[in-house]
C-alpha positions in Angstrom: 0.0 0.0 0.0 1.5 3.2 -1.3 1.1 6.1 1.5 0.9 10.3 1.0 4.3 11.8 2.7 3.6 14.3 5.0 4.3 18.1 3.7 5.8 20.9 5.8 4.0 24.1 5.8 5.9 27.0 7.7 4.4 28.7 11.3 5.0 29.4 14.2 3.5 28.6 17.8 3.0 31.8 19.9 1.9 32.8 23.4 -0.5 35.3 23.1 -1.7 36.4 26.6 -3.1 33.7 28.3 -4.1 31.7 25.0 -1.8 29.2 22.4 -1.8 29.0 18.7 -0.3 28.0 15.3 0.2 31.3 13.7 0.4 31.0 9.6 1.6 33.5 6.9 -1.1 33.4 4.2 1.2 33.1 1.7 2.7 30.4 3.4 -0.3 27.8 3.1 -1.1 25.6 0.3 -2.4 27.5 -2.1 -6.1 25.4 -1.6 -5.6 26.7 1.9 -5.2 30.1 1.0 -8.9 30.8 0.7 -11.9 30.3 3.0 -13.3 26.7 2.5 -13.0 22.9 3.5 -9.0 22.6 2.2 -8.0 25.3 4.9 -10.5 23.9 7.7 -9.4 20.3 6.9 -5.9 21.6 7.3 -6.3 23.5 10.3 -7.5 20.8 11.9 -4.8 18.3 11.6 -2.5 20.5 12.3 -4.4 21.1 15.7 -4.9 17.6 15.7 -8.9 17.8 15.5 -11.4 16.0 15.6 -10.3 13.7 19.1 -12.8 11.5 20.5 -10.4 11.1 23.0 -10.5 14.7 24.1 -6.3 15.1 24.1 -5.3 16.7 20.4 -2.4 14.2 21.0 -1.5 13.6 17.4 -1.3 17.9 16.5 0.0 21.0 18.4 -3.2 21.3 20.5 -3.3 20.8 24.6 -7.1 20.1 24.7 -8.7 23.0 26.2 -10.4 26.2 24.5 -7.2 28.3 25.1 -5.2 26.0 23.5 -7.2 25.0 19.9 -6.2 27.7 17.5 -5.2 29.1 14.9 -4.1 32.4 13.3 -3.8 33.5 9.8 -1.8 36.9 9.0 -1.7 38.9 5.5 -0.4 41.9 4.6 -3.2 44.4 4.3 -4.7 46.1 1.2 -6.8 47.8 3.3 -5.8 51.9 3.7 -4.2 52.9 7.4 -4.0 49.0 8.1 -0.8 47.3 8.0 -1.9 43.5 8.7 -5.3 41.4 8.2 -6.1 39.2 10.8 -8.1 35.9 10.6 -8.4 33.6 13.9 -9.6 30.0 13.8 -10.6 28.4 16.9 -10.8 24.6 16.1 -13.4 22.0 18.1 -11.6 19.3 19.7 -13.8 16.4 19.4 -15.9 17.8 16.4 -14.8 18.5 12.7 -15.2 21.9 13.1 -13.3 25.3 12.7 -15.2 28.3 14.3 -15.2 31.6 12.2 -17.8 33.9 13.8 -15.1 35.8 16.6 -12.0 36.8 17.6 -9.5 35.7 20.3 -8.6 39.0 22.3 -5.4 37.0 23.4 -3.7 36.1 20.7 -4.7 39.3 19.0 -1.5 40.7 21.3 0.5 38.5 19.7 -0.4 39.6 15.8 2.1 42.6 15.9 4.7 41.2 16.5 4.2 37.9 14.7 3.8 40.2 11.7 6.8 42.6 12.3 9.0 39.3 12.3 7.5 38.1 9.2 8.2 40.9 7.5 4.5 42.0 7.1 5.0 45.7 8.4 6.4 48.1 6.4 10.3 48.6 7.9 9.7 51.9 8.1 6.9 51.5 10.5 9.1 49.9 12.9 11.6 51.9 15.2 14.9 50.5 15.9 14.3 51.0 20.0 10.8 51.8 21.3 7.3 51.2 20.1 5.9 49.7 17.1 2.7 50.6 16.5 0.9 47.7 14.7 -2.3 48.8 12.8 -4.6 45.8 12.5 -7.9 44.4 10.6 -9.5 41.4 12.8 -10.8 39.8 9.7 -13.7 37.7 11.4 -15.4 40.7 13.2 -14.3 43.6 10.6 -13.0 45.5 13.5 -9.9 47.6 13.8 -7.3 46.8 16.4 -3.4 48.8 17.1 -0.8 46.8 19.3 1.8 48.4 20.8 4.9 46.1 20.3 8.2 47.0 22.5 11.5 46.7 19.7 14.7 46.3 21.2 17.7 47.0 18.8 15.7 46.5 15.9 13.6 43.4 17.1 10.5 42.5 18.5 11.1 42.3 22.9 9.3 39.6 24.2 10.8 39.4 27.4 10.3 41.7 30.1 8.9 42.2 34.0 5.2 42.8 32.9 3.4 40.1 34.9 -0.3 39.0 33.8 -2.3 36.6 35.9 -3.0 33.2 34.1 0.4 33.1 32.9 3.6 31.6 34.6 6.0 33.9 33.7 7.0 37.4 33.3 7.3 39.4 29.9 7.5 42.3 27.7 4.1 44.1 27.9 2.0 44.6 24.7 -1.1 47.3 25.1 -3.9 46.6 22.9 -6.4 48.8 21.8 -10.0 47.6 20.7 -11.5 50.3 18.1 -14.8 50.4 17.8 -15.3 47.6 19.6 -18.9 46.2 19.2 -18.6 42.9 17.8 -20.2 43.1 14.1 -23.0 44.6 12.6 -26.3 46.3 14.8 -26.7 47.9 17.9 -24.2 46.9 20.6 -27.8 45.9 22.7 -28.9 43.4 20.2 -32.6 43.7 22.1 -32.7 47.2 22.8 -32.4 46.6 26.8 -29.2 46.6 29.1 -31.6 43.8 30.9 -33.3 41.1 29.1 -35.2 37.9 31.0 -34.0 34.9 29.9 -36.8 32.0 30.3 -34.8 28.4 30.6 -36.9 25.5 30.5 -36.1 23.7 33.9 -34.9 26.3 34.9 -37.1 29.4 35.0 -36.1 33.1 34.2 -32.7 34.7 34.5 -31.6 37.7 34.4 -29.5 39.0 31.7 -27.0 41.6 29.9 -26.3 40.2 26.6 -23.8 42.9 24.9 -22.2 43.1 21.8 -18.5 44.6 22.4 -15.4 42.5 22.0 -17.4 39.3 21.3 -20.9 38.9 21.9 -21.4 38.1 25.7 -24.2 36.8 28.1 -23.7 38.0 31.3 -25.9 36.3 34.3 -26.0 37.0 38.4 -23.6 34.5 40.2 -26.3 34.8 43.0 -29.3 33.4 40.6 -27.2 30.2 39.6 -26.8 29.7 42.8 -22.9 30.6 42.6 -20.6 33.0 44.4 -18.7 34.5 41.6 -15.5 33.3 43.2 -15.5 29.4 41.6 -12.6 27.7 40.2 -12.3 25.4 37.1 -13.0 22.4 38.7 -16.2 23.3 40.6 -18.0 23.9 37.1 -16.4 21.7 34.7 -16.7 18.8 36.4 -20.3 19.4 37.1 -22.0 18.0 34.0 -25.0 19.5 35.3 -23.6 23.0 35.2 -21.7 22.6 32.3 -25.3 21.5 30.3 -27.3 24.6 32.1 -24.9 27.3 30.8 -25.0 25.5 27.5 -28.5 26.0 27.1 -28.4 29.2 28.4 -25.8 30.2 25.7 -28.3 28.6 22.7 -31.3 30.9 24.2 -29.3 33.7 24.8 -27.9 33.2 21.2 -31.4 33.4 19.5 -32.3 36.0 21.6 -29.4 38.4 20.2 -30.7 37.6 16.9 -27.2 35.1 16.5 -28.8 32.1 15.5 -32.6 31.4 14.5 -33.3 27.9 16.4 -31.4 26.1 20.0 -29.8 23.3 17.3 -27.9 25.6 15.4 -25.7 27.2 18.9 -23.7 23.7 18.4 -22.5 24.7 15.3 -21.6 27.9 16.8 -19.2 27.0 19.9 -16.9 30.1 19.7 -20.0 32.5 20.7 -21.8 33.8 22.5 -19.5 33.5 25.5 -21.4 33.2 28.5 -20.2 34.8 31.9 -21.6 35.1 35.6 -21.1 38.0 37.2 -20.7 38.9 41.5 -20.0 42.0 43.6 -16.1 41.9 45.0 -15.3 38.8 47.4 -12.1 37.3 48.5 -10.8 34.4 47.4 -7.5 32.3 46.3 -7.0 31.9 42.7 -5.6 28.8 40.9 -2.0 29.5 41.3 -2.7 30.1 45.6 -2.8 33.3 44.8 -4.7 35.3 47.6 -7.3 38.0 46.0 -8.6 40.6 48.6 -11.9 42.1 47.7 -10.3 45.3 48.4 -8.2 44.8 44.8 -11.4 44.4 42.5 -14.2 46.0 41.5 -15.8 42.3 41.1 -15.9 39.1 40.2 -16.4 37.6 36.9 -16.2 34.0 35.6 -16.5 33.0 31.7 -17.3 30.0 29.8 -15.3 29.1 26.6 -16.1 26.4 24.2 -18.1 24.3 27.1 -15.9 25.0 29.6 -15.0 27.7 32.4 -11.7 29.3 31.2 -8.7 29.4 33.4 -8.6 33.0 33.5 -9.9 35.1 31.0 -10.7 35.7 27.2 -9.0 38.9 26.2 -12.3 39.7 24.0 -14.5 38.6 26.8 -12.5 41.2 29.2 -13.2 43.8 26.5 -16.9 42.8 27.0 -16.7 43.2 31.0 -15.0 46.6 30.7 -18.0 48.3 28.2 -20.7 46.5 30.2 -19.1 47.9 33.1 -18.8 51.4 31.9 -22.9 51.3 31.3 -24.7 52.3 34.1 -27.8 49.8 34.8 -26.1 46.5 32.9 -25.4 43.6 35.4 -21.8 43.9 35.0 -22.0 47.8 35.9 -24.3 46.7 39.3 -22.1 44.0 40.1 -19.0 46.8 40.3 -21.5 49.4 42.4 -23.6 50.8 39.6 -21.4 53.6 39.2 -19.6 55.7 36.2 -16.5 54.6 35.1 -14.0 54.2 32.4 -12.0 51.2 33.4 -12.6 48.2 36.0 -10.5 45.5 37.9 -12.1 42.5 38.3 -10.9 38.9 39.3 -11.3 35.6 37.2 -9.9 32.0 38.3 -6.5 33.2 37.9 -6.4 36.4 39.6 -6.9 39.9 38.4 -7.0 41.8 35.3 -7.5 45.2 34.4 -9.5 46.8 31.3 -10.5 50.2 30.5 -13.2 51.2 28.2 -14.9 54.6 26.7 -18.7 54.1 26.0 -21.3 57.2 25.2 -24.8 57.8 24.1 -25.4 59.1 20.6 -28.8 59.6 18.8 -30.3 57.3 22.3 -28.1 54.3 21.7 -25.0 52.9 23.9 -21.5 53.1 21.4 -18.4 51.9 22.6 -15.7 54.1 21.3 -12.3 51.9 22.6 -11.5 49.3 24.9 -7.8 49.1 26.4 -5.9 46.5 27.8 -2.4 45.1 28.6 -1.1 41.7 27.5 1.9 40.0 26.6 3.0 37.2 24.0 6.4 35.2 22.9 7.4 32.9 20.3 7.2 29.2 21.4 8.4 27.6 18.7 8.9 28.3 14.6 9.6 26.5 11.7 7.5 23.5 10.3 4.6 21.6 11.1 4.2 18.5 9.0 0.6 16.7 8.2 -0.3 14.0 6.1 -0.6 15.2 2.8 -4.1 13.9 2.3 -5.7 15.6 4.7 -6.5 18.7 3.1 
């Protein structure tokens, strides 16, 4: 039996805040792979290692967990006063499926400077000591995005004392700024309330701030799910239970933000909405023993990601938290006192994080005008990954 030699296709695996991927050059992939389609999903995939019944992504570059399973494509940018176009791929792990419909806040820290080393931005753009400031199209959303990117001697600093909760290490610090930041087209209040009821069969009726901004987002009272806003990984996702009650949340929040038009089709859509409990300030300790004194946050928020609580949380989801909060009368916004404000501290699983936000009122409806936040990101690994010819 004659067998298909595996090619080599060239990328490289990044850090990108507290999220993993495979970044690509376009140009780089098979040219089948260069265009939207089942060639580049099939290839994405396998490279991933995707679809596991066994749930471990041990035969690709995958670790098995939402923050783990994806993928980036950069291009240089045709698009005036942009410098890169960015296209992010979260893959399924047990399911032969690539996700399309958001972005990864995370990794988006990482873009600049995957594209400054790839020769992407103009030369000129990039300072031989100092900042480099990385103008960016988030493909999947339409959204601008800028990234600050710290050069050192004429290339891109990855290391550096900037410490972000979730992640082991220290690093260089990467600010990213979030133009605009309502995620696609219509009001950033899909229903036209900063408060919706939520009826769940079984359950009964929950109350709701489902916000466009950063990805679209269904905020819930830790108190009404019978939670304290200060659980851990393990609490929720080894609850099946749980796990099955914020999944059918997500499909009725989803058709009630007008994202999908019956509860079937939210399975096909795993990479949003992200759903997220929300809880006035509490002490706890984070994952790492980390203790986290009420007096540090504003409040606590945890987030599910592809079926699961995330470990800390989802840079997009965090831009989310920060316009909610900024909104006086949305859950988020009552969870942190109900007051004004253009930036909030809240703690996740991890420990803390920081994100600002401007939002205003123009013509009677909420607009987010810019979401801030500070990351980091480092090369892993570059050079090859190999797959089976065939499987694209």
């Amino acid at each position: 039996m004659n067998f298909v030699p595996q090619v080599k296709v060239p990328a490289t695996y990044m850090r990108g805040g507290t999220s993993k991927g495979v970044f690509f050059n376009l140009t780089d992939l098979p040219s089948s792979c260069q265009v939207p389609g089942k060639p580049r999903d099939d290839l994405l995939m396998r490279v991933i290692g995707s679809p596991d019944p066994y749930g471990k992504q041990t035969d690709g570059m995958g670790a098995a967990t939402s923050s783990t399973s994806k993928t980036v494509i950069v291009s240089a940018s045709s698009r005036p006063d942009h410098d890169v176009d960015y296209l992010f791929g979260q893959v399924a792990i047990e399911r032969a499926f690539v996700d399309w419909s958001g972005n990864c806040g995370n990794l988006t820290a990482a873009v600049g400077a995957f594209a400054i080393a790839n020769g992407l931005v103009e030369a000129s753009r990039v300072p031989s000591n100092g900042l480099a400031k990385v103008r960016i199209w988030q493909a999947n959303i339409g959204k601008t995005i800028v990234t600050h990117v710290p050069i050192s001697n004429g290339e891109v600093q990855e290391t550096g004392d900037f410490e972000l909760d979730g992640v082991t290490f220290a690093a260089a610090e990467v600010q990213v700024e979030f133009y605009d930041p309502a995620a696609g087209e219509g009001s950033m209040f899909p229903t036209g309330s900063l408060v919706d009821e939520l009826t769940i069969p079984g359950v009964g009726k929950l109350q709701a701030t489902m916000i466009n901004a950063g990805i679209p987002t269904i905020f819930l009272n830790a108190e009404q799910l019978g939670y304290t806003g200060t659980e851990l990984q393990t609490e929720i996702n080894s609850d099946p239970a749980a796990l099955a009650l914020f999944e059918n949340i997500r499909a009725h929040g989803a058709i009630k933000m007008g994202l999908i038009q019956a509860l079937g089709e939210a399975e096909a859509r795993q990479h949003t909405p992200k759903v997220a409990f929300v809880a006035p300030a509490k002490a706890y300790t984070a994952s790492s023993g980390k203790q986290v004194a009420a007096d540090d946050i504003d409040l606590c928020v945890r987030a599910l990601s592809m079926g699961k609580l995330h470990h800390a949380m989802m840079g997009t989801a965090a831009v989310a938290i920060a316009t909610a909060a900024a909104i006086p009368g949305t859950l988020v916004n009552l969870a942190a006192g109900g007051r004004e404000r253009t930036s909030v501290c809240f703690g996740h699983p991890s420990g803390t994080l920081s994100v600002g936000a401007e939002a205003t009122v123009i013509d009677g409806e909420w607009l987010a005008k810019k979401a801030v936040m500070s990351r980091s990101a480092r090369v892993l690994m570059e050079g090859w990954v190999r797959i089976p010819g065939d499987s694209f």
